[in-house]
C-alpha positions as CSV (number, residue, x, y, z in Angstrom):
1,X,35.2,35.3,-37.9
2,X,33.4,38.5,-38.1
3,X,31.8,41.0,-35.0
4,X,28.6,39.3,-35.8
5,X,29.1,35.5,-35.8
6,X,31.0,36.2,-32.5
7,X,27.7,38.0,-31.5
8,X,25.3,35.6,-32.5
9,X,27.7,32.3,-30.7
10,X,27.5,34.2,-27.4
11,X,23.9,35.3,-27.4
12,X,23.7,31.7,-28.0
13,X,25.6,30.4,-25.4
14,X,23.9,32.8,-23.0
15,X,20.3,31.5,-24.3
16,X,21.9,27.8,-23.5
17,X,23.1,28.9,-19.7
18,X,20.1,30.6,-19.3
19,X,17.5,27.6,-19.9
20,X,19.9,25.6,-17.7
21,X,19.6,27.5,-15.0
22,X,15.6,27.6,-15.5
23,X,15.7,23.9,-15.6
24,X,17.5,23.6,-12.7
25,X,15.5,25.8,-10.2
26,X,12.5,23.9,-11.6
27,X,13.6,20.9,-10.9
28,X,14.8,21.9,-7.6
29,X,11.4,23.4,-6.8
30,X,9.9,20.5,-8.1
31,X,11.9,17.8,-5.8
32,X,11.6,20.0,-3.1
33,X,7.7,20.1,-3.0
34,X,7.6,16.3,-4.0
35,X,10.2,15.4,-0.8
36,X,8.9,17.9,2.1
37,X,11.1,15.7,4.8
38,X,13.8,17.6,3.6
39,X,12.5,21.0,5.0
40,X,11.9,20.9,9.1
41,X,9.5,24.3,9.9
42,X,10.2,25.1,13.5
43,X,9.4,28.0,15.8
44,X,12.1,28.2,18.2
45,X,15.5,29.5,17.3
46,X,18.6,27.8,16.5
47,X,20.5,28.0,19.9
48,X,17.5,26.7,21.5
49,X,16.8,24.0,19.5
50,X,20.4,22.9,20.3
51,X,20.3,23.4,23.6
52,X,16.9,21.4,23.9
53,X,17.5,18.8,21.5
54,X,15.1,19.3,18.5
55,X,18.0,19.7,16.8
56,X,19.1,16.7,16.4
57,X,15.1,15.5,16.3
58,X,14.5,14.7,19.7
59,X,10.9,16.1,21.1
60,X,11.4,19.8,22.3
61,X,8.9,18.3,25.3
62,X,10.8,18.3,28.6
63,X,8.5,15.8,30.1
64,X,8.9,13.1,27.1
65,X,10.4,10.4,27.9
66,X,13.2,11.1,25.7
67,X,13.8,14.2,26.9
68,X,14.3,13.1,30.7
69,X,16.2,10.1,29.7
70,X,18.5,12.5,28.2
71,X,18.9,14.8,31.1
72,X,19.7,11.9,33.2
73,X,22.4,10.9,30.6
74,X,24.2,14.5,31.3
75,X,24.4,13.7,35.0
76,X,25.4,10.1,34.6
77,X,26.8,9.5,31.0
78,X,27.5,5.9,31.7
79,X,24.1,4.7,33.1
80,X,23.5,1.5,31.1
81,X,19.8,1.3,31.9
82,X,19.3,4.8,30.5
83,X,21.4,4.0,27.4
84,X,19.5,0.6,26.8
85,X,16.0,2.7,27.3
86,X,16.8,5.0,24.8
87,X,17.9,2.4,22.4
88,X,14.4,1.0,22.7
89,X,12.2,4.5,22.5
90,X,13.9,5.2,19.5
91,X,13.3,1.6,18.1
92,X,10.0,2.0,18.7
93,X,10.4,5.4,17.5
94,X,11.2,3.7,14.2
95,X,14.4,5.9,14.3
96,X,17.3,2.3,14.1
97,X,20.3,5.0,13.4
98,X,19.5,6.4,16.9
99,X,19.0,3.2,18.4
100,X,22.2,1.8,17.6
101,X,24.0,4.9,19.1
102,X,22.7,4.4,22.3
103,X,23.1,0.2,22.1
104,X,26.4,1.0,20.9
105,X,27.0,3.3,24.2
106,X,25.3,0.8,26.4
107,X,27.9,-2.3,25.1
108,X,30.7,0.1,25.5
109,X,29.9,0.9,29.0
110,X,28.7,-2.9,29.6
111,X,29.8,-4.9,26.9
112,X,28.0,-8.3,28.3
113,X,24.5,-6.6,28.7
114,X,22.6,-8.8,26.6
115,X,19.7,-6.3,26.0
116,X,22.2,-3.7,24.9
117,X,23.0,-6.7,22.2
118,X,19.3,-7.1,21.3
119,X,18.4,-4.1,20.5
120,X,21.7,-3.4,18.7
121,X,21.0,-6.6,16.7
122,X,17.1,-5.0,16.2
123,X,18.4,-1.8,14.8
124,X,21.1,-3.2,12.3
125,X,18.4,-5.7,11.0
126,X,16.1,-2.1,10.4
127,X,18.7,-0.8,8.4
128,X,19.2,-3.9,6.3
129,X,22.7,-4.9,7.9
130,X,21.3,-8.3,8.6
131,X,25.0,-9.8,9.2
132,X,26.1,-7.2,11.6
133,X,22.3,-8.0,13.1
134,X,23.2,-11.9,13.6
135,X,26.8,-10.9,15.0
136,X,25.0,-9.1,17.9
137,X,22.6,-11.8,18.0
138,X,25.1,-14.6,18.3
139,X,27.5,-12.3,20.9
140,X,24.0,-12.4,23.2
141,X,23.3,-15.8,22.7
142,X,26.9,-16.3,24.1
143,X,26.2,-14.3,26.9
144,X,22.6,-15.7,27.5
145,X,20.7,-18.6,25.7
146,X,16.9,-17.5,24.9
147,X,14.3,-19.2,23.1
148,X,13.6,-15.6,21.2
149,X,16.9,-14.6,20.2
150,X,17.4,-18.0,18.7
151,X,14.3,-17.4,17.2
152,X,15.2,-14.2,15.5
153,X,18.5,-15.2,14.6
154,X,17.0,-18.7,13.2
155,X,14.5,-15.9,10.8
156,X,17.5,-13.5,9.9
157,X,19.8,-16.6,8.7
158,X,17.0,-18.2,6.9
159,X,15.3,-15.0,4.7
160,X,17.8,-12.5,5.4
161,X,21.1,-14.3,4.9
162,X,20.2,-17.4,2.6
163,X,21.5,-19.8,5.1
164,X,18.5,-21.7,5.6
165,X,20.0,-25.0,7.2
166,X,21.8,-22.6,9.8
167,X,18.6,-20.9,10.2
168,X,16.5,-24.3,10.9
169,X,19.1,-25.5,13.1
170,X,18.4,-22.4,15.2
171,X,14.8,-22.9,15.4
172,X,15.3,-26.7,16.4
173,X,17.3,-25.2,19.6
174,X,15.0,-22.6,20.6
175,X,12.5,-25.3,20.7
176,X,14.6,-26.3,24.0
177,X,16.0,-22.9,24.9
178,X,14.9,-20.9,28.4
179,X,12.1,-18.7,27.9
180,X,9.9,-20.9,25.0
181,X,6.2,-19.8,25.4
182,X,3.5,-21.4,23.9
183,X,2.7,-18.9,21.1
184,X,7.0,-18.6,20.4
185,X,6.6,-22.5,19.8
186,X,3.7,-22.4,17.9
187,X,5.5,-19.8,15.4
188,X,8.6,-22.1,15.2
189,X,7.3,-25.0,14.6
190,X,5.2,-23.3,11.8
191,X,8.6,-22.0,10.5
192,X,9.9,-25.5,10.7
193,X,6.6,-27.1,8.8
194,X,8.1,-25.0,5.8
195,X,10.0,-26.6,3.3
């Protein structure tokens, strides 16, 4: 092989590495204006954020909610009530991988608080772990009957976990379970209408 066929393969190979590494900072440009999640702008600095809690997405508002229920947690780590409220913000927060660290806390600390099950149950459902979701379900019901957590448990067995005659057989009980309203009815024995 001569001086210039050695020449001309790594002019080559540098023309190759070259467009790849153009392609690739386009692309990453390109996903990165197309997903702007990714990027969190914030004004405050990084040992603040971690000190108020915007770091991990929490409101940076020390009169939220949130944020108070939080301060009470670092004088009383173990105060179920405060755990169980959390869970339920960040439900409603749509945030279920939050929500389950806090139920999860709350059943640690008081493992037969049947809201701390509920809301555990609500965020796994949310993130598509509909058998972990009936687990939590069914550990309540054991605690506790109630008309609604039969009737969730009755939906998640029926369209969530292709058991439909464990799922109907649910429904049928919360039709006698504490806590049946009139509109809970009226949606179960719609449910039950279905074939």
């Amino acid at each position: 092989m001569t001086n210039k066929s050695v020449y001309k393969s790594h002019g080559s190979l540098r023309l190759v590495l070259g467009a790849g590494l153009i392609l690739m900072l386009g692309s990453a440009c390109l996903y990165l204006t197309e997903h702007p999640s990714l990027v969190v702008h914030t004004s405050q600095t990084a040992g603040s954020q971690a000190a108020s809690g915007s770091a991990a997405g929490v409101s940076a508002d020390a009169s939220s909610p949130i944020m108070q229920l939080m301060q009470h947690l670092q004088h009383d780590p173990n105060d179920v009530d405060t755990l169980v409220k959390l869970a339920d913000l960040f439900l409603h927060q749509d945030d279920p991988v939050r929500a389950e660290n806090f139920a999860l806390r709350a059943k640690e600390v008081a493992p037969d608080n049947v809201e701390a099950l509920y809301l555990l149950a609500i965020a796994r459902h949310q993130q598509q772990r509909h058998a972990e979701a009936a687990a939590s379900l069914e550990a309540a019901l054991a605690i506790k009957d109630s008309a609604d957590m039969r009737y969730s448990l009755g939906v998640l067995y029926i369209y969530f976990l292709n058991q439909p005659d464990k799922g109907r057989a649910m429904l049928q009980a919360a039709l006698t379970a504490p806590g049946l309203s009139e509109s809970l009815k009226a949606h179960i024995q719609a449910e039950l209408a279905k074939k």
